[in-house]
C-alpha positions as CSV (number, residue, x, y, z in Angstrom):
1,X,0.0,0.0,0.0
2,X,1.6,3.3,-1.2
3,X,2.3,5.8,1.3
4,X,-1.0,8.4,1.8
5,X,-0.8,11.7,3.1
6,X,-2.9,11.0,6.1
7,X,-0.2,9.5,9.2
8,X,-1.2,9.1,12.4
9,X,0.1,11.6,14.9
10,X,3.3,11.5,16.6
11,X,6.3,13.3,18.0
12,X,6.5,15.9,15.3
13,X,4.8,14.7,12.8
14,X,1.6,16.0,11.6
15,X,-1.9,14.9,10.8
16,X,-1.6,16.0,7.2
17,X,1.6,16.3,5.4
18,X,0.8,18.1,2.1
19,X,4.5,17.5,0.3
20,X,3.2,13.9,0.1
21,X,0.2,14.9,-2.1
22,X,0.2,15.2,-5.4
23,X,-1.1,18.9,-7.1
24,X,-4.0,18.2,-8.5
25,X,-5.2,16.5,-4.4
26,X,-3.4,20.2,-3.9
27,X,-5.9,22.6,-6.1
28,X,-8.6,20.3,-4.9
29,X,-8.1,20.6,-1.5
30,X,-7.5,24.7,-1.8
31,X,-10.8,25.1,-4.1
32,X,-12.6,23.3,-1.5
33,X,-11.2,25.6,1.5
34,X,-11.6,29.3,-0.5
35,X,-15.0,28.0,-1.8
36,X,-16.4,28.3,2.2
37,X,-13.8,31.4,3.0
38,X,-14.8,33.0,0.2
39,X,-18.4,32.2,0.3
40,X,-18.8,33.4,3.7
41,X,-16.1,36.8,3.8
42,X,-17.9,38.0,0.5
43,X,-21.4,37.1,2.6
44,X,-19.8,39.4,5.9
45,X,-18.8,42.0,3.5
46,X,-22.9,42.2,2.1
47,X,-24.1,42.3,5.9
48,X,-21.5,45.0,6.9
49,X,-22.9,47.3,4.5
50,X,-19.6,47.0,1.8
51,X,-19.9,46.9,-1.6
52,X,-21.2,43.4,-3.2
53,X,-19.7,42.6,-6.6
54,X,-23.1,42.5,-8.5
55,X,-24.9,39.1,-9.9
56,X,-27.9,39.1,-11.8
57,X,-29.8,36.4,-10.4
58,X,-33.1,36.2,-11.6
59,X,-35.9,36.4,-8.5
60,X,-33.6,37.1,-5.5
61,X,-32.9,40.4,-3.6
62,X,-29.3,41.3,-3.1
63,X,-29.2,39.8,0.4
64,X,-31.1,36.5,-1.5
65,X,-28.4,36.6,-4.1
66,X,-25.3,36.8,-1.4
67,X,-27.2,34.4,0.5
68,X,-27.9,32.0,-1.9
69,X,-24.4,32.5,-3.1
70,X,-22.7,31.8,0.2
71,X,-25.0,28.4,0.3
72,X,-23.5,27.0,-3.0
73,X,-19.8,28.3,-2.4
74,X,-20.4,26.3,1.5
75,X,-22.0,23.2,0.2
76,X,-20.0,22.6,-3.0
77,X,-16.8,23.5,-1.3
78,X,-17.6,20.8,0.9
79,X,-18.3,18.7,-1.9
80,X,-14.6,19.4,-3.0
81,X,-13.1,18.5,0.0
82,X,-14.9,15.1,0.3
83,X,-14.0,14.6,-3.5
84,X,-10.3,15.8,-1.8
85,X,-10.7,12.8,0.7
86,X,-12.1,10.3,-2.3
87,X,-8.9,10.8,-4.8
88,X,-7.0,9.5,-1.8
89,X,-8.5,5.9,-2.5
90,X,-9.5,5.8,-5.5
91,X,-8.2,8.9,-7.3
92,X,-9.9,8.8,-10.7
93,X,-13.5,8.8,-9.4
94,X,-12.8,11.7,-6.9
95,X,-11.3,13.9,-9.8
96,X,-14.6,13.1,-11.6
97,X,-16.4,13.8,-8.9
98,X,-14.1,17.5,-8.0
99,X,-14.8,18.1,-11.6
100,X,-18.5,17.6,-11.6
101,X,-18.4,20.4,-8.5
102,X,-16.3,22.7,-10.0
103,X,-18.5,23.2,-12.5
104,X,-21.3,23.5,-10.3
105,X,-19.5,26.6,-8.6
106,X,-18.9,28.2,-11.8
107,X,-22.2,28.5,-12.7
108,X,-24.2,29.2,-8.8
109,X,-21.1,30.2,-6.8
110,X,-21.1,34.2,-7.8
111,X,-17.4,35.4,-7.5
112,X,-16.6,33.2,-4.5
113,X,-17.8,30.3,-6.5
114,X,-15.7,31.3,-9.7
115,X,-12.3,32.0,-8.0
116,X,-12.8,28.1,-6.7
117,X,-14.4,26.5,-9.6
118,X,-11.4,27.7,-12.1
119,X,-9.1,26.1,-9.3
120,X,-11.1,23.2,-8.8
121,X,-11.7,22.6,-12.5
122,X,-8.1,23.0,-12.5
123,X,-7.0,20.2,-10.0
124,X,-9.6,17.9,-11.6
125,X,-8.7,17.9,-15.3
126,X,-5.0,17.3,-13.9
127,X,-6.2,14.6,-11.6
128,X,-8.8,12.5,-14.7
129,X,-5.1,13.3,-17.0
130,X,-3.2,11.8,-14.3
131,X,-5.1,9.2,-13.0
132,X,-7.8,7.4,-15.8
133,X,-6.5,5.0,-18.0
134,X,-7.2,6.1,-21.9
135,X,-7.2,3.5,-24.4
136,X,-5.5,3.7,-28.0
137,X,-6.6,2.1,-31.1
């Protein structure tokens, strides 16, 4: 069994040890994380009164449109970190599955959702190049 970066804790070491992974586990595991930070700073900057970069979306208010925004960056970034914890086992079907959400956030996310949907889509097309098995002939 190859080496994973998940060890269990001792003197010194630590829980996750992130030179072990490869980058496309990298840009999946950092779309996941600024998916919720961004999602919930740009939702913070609405209630404080700052400036919201504007998305038309059809129906909502602007406090419905940062909402809804900050639910799809939070529950798809989420998503990318399970599909970050499924590409340790089986990698191929997790970057399938980080590409399915990355696309997701591209369309629903608003900004926060596009900043981590180009990095997620990112880490997943590396991950299905490095990890599916194409056939010639």
């Amino acid at each position: 069994m190859p080496p994973d970066a998940f060890e269990t804790e001792t003197a010194g070491a630590t829980l996750l040890d992130l030179t072990r992974l490869g980058p496309d586990r990298l840009l999946v595991l950092f779309a996941g994380i600024s998916a919720i930070g961004f999602g919930a700073l740009a939702l913070v900057l609405y209630l404080m009164g700052e400036a919201y970069p504007r998305v038309s979306l059809t129906g909502y208010s602007a406090l419905g449109g940062a909402v809804f925004s900050f639910a799809v960056a939070a529950v798809f970034g989420l998503a990318l970190l399970l599909s970050f914890g499924t590409m340790a086992a089986r990698p191929a079907e997790g970057a399938i599955l980080a590409l399915a959400f990355s696309v997701v956030l591209l369309a629903f996310g608003a900004l926060p959702g596009l900043i981590a949907g180009i990095v997620g889509l990112i880490g997943a097309l590396t991950g299905i190049v490095r990890n599916l098995r194409f056939q010639t002939g």
